[in-house]
C-alpha positions in Angstrom: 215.6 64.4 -170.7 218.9 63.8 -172.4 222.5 64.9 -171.2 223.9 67.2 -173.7 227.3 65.1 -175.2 229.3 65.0 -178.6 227.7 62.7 -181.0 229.9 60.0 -182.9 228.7 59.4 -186.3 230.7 57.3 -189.6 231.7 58.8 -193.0 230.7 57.5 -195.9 233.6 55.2 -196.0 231.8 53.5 -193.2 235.1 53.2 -191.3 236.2 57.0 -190.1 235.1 58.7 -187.4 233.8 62.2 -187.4 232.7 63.6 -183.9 230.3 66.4 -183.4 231.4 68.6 -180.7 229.0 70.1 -178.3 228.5 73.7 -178.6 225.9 74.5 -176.2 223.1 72.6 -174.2 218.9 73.9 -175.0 218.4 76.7 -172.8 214.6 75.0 -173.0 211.9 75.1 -175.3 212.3 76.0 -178.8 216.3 76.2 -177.9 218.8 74.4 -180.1 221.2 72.1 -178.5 224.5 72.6 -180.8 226.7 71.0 -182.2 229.9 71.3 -184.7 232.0 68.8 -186.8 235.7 69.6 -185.7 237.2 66.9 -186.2 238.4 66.1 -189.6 238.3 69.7 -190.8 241.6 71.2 -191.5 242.2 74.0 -188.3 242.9 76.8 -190.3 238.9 76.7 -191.4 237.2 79.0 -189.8 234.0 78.0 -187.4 231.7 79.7 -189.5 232.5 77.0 -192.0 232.3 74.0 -190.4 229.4 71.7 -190.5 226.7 72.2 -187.5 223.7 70.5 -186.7 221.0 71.6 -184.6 218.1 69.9 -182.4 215.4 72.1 -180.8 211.9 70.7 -179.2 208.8 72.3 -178.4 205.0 71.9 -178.3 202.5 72.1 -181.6 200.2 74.9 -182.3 197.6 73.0 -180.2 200.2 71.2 -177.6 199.0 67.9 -178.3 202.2 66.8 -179.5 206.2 67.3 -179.2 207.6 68.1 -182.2 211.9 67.6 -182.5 212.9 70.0 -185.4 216.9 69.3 -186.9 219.1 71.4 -188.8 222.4 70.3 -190.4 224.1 72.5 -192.3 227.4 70.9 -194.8 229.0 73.7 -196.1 231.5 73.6 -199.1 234.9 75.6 -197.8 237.4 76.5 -200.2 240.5 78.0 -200.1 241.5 80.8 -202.6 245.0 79.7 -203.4 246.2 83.5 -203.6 244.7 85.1 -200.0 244.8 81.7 -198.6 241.7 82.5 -197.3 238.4 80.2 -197.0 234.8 80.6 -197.9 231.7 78.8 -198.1 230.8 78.2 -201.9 227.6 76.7 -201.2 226.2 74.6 -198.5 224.0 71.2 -198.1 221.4 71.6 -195.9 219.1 69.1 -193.9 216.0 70.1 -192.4 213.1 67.9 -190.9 210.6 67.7 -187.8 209.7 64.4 -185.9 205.8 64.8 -184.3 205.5 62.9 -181.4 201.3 62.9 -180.6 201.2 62.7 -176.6 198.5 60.3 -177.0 200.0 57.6 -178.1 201.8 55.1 -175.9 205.4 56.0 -175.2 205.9 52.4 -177.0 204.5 52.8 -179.9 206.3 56.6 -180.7 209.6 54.9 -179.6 209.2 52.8 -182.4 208.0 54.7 -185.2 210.7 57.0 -184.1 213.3 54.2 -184.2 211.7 52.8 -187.5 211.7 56.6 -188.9 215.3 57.4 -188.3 216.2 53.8 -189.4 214.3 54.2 -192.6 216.4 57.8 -193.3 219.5 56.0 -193.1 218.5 53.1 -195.8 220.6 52.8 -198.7 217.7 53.4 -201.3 216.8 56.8 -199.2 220.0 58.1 -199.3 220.9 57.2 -203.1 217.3 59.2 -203.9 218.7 62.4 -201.6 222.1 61.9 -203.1 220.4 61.6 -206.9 218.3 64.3 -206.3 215.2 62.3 -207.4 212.7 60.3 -205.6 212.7 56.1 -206.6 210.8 55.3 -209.9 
C-alpha cells in the first residue's frame, strides 16, 4: 500500500511544475486520498476553487476485482473586477475507474495498468479530449 505524498505533475508547457498538495490520506475502503493544486494559483483564490483530484479503491459488486476510481476537478475561477471577489464559472472534470481482476498475475495488471495510463497521456488521446471528438 502507498504512502500518501504530494504528486508532481508538468503543465502543458512541458516545462512548469504544478504540485498537488496532500489533503488527507484514505481513511480505507471506498475513502478518497486528497489532493489540491496550490501551487501556481494566485493566494487570494479561495480553496473551494482550486483544482482537486481524488483516488479512492474498493472491491466490485462480486469482490473479484479492485477497482481505483479518480476524480479531478479543473475549475474556471474568475475574478469580478468590482467585488474583487472569485467564482467558479464552470469546471472541467475527469472521471474514470481502473479494474484490476485478482486473478490475473500481479504482472500482467501492472502492465496493462502502466500501458493504460500511458495510453491516456498520448498526444492523439489528449488532442481527441481536448477537440471534444473521438479520432476519425
Amino acid at each position: 500500500m502507498p504512502s500518501m505524498a504530494s504528486i508532481t505533475v508538468k503543465k502543458l508547457d512541458g516545462t512548469t511544475d504544478i504540485i498537488f498538495d496532500a489533503l488527507s490520506a484514505a481513511g480505507g475502503d471506498g475513502s478518497p486520498a486528497v489532493w489540491r493544486q496550490d501551487t501556481g494559483v494566485a493566494a487570494a483564490v479561495p480553496y473551494g476553487l482550486r483544482s482537486v483530484f481524488k483516488l479512492w479503491t474498493l472491491w466490485n459488486s462480486p469482490k473479484t476485482a479492485r477497482q481505483a476510481k479518480y476524480s479531478i476537478v479543473f475549475p474556471y475561477a474568475v475574478q469580478d473586477s468590482t467585488t474583487t471577489l472569485y467564482s467558479a464559472k464552470d469546471r472541467a472534470v475527469l472521471e474514470g475507474i481502473f479494474t484490476m481482476p485478482q486473478s490475473i498475475p500481479p504482472a500482467n495488471v501492472s502492465e496493462a495498468i502502466y500501458q493504460g495510463c500511458n495510453l491516456l497521456a498520448a498526444t492523439l488521446v489528449k488532442q481527441a479530449v481536448a477537440a471534444g471528438y473521438a479520432p476519425v
